[in-house]
Z-matrix of the N, CA and C atoms (Angstrom, degrees):
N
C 1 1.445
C 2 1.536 1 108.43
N 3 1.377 2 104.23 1 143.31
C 4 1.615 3 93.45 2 -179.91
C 5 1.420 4 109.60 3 -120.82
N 6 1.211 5 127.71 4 -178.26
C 7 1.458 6 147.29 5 -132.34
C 8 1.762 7 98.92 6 -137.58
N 9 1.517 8 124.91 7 159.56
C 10 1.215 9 103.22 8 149.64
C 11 1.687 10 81.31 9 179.97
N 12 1.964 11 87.69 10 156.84
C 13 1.362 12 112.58 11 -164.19
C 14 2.016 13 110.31 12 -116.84
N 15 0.839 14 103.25 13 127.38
C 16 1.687 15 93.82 14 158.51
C 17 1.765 16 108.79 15 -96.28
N 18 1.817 17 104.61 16 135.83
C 19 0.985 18 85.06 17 151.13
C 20 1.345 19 111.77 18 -169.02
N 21 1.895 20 88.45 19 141.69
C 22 2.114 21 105.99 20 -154.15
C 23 1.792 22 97.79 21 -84.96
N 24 1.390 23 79.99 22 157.33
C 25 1.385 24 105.56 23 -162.77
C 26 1.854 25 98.44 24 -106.65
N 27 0.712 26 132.46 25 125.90
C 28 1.976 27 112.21 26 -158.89
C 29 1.860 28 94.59 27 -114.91
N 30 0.734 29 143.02 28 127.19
C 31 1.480 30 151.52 29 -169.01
C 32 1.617 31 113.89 30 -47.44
N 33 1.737 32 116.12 31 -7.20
C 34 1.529 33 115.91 32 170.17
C 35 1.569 34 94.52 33 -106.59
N 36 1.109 35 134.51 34 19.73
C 37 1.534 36 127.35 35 179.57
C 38 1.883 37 96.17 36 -93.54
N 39 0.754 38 120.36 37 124.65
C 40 1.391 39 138.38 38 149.94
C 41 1.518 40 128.41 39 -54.39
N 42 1.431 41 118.63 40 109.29
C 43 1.230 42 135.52 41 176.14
C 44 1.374 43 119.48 42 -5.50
N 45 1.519 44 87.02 43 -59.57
C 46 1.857 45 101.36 44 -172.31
C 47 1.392 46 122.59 45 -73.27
N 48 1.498 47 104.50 46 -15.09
C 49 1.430 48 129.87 47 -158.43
C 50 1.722 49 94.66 48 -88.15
N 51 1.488 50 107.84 49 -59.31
C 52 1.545 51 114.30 50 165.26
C 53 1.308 52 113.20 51 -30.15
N 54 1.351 53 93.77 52 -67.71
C 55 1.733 54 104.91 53 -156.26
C 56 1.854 55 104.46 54 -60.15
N 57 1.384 56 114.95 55 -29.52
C 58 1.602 57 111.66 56 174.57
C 59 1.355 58 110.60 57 -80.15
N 60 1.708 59 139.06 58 -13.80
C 61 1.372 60 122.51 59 158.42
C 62 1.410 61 100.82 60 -74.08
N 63 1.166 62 124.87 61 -37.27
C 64 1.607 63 110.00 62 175.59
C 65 1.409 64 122.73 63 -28.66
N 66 1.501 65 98.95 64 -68.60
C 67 1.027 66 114.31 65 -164.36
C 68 1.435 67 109.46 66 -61.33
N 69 1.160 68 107.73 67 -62.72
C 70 1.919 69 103.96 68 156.20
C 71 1.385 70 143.98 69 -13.96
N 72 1.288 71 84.36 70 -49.07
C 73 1.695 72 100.51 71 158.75
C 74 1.420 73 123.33 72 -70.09
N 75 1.675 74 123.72 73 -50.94
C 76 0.783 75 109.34 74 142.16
C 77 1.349 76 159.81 75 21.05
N 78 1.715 77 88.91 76 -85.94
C 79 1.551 78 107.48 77 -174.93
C 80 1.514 79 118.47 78 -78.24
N 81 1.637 80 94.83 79 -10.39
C 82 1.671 81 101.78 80 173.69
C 83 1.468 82 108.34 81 -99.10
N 84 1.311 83 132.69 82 13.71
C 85 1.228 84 133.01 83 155.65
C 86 1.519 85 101.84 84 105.97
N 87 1.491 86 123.76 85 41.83
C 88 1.749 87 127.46 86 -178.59
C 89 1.276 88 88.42 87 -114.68
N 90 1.821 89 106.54 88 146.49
C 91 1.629 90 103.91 89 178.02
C 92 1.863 91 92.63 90 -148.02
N 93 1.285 92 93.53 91 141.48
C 94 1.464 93 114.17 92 -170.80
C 95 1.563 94 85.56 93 -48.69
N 96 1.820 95 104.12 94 152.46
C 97 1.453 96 105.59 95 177.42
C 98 1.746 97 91.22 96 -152.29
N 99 1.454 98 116.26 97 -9.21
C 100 1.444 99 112.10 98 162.33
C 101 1.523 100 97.42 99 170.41
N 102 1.281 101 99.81 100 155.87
C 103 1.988 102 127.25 101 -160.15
C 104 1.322 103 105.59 102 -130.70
N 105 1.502 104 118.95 103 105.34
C 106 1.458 105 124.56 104 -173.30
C 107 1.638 106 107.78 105 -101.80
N 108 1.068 107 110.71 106 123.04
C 109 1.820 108 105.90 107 173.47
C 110 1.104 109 116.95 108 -91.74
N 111 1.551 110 118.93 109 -167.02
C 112 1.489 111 131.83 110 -169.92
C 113 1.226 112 113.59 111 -99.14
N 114 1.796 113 109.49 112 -32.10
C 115 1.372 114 92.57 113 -169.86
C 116 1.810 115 87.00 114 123.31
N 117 0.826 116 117.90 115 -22.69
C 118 1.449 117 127.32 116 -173.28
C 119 1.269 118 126.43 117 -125.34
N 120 1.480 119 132.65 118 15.99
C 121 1.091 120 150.46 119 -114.73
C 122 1.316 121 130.87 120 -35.65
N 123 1.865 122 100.97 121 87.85
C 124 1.174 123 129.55 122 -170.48
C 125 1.394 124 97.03 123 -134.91
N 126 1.344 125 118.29 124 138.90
C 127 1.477 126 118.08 125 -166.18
C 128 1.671 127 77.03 126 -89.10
N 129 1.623 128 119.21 127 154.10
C 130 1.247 129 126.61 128 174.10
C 131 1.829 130 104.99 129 -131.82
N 132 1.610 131 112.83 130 -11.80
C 133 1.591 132 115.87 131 170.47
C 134 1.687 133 114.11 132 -148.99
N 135 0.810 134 112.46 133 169.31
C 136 1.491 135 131.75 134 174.15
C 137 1.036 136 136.60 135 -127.89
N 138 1.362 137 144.38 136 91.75
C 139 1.646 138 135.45 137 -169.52
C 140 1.879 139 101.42 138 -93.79
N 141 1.268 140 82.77 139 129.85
C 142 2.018 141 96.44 140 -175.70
C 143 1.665 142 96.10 141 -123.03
N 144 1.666 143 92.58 142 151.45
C 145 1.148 144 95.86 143 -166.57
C 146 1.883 145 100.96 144 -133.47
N 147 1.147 146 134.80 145 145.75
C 148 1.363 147 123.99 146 171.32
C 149 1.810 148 110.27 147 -157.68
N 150 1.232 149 124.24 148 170.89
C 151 1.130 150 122.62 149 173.37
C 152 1.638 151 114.26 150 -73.97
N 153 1.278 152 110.49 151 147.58
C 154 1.848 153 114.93 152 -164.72
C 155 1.910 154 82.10 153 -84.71
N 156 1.033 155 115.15 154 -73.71
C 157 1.140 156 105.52 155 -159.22
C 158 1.798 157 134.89 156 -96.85
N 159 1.307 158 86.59 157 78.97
C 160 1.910 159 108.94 158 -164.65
C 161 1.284 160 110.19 159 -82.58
């Protein structure tokens, strides 16, 4: 069964700042499963996806 996360990116969050919860997530076993933009091409969400019971 799988699991899944949104997660928004809010327009005072910082690039680098994103990219290190990413990676965080990551490391707990979340894997990009789709990247929604603004319209401006700025990713503004993230849908993560992982197994529920690891």
């Amino acid at each position: 069964m799988k699991e899944y996360k949104v997660l928004k990116k809010g327009f005072w969050k910082k690039d680098d700042i994103f990219e290190d919860t990413l990676n965080q997530l990551a490391r707990e076993g979340w894997e990009v499963k789709n990247a929604i933009g603004d319209g401006h091409g700025n990713i503004s969400k993230v849908i993560l996806e992982r197994e529920k019971n690891r």
